[in-house]
N, C-alpha and C positions, 0 to 999 in steps of 0.2 A: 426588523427580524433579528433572531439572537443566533448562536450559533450554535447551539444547547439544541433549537428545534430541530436541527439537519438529521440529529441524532450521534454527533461528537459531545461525550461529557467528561466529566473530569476523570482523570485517567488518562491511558494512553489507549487510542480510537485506531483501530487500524481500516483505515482507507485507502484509496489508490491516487496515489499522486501523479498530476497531468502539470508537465511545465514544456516551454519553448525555448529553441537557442537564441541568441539574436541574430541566427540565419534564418530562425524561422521553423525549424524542425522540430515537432512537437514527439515527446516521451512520454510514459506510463510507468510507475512503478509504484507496489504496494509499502508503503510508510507510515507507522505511526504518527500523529498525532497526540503531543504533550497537552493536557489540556490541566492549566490547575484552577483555584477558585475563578481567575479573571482573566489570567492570559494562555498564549497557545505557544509553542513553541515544536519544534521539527528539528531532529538532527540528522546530517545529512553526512556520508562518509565522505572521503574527499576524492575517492576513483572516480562517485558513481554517476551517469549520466546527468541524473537528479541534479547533483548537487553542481554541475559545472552550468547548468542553465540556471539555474536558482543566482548563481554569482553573475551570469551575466544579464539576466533581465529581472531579480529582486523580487520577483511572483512566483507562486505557486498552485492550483487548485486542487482541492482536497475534492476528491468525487466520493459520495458515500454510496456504498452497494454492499449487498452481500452475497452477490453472484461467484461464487470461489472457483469458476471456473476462470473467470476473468480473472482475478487476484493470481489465479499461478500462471497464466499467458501474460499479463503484467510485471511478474514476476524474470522471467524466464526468454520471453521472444519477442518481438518488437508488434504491437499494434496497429494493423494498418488501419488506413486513413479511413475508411469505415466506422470506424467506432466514437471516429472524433466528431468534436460539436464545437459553436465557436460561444461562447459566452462571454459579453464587452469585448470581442476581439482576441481574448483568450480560449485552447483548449480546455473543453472538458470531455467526458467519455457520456457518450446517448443515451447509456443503460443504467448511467447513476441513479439513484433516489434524489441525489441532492447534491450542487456544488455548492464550494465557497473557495473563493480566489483570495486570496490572501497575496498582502505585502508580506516581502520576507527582510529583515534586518538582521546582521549578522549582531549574536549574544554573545557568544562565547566559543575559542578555536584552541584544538588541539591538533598534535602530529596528526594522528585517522582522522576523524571530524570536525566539523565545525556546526554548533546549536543557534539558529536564527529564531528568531522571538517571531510572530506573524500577528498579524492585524489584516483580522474582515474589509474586506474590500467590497467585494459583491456576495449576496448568500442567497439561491437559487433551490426551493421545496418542490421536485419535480412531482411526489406522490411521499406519503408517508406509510410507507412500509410496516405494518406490523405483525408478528411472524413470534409463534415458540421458538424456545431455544432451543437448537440441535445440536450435540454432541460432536457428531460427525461435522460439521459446517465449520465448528471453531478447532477441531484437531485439523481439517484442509489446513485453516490458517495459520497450527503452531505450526506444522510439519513444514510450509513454505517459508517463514521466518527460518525455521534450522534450516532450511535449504539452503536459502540465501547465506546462510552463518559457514555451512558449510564451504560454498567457493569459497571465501575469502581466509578460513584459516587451513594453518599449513602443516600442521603437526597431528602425526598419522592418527593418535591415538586420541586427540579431541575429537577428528574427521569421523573415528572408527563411533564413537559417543555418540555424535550427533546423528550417524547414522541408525545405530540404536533406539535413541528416542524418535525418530522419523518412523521405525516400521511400528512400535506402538502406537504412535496417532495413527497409522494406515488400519492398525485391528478395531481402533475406534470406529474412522469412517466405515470398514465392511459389516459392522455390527450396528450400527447407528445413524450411519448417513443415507440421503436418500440419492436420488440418480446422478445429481450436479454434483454432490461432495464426492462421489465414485466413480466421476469422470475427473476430476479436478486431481483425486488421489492417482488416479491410472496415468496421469500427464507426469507426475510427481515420482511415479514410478518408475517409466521407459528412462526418466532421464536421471534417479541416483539409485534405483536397486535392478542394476540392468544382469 
């Protein structure tokens, strides 16, 4: 099986990444997916939950869904153990379309990040999803990317920026989305246009 079929292609795929501590603790969080003609790679910040388990146990699984309500709970608050599933021994999330577990090798490190190269390990077709494009469903998912952009930078007037682009994807999703991207937006909402 290829990894093309999960529905990650070339571009950057954004998925929900499921990784473990070497205590054992499993995390959720929504991350692209570099994917070029042959290989994949993930860059990972260096605060973030992700990337401290990525360093100590070298996996990662890419869950593919487009449930956006997940994606900003992912985002945002911790997933209880509900949602988890064990594949080879590894987390993955119940509600994906599709895992793949990937080895992660470290590519390339800067002061903020570090870019690991991944190689298919196991690849997992729960159901192939096929669905119009909605509007509303991919502003959910710019508006959670600026969100996330937002905690981390610290200069009022980028914050003020990013906030800006935030309430226009939110006039997307009330124009275009349907129930799940205007639940997804409303979570998005209580917690940066309070």
């Amino acid at each position: 099986m290829n990894v093309r079929e999960t529905g990650i292609d070339e571009g950057i795929s954004e998925v929900i990444v499921t990784t473990r501590s070497a205590s054992g603790t499993f995390n959720a969080a929504p991350i692209g997916i570099i994917t070029t003609t042959n290989e994949h790679f993930v860059k990972l910040y260096k605060s973030s939950r992700t990337f401290i388990n990525v360093q100590e146990t070298k996996k990662l699984a890419a869950n593919v869904t487009s449930d956006v309500v997940l994606f900003v709970k992912a985002a945002f608050d911790d997933l209880g153990e509900s949602h988890y599933s064990s594949l080879s021994g590894f987390p993955v999330l119940k509600e994906a379309n599709s895992w793949i577990i990937f080895q992660a090798a470290l590519a390339e490190k800067s002061t903020e990040y570090s870019l690991f190269q991944l190689t298919p390990l196991t690849i997992v077709i729960n159901r192939k999803e096929l669905k119009a494009i909605n509007r509303g469903l991919n502003a959910v998912i710019e508006a959670t990317i600026l969100a996330t952009r937002y905690l981390r930078v610290n200069d009022e007037r980028e914050k003020e920026e990013l906030k800006k682009q935030m309430e226009r994807y939110a006039e997307i999703v009330e124009k275009c989305g349907g129930h799940r991207e205007k639940e997804a937006m409303g979570i998005l909402e209580k917690k940066f246009f309070k």
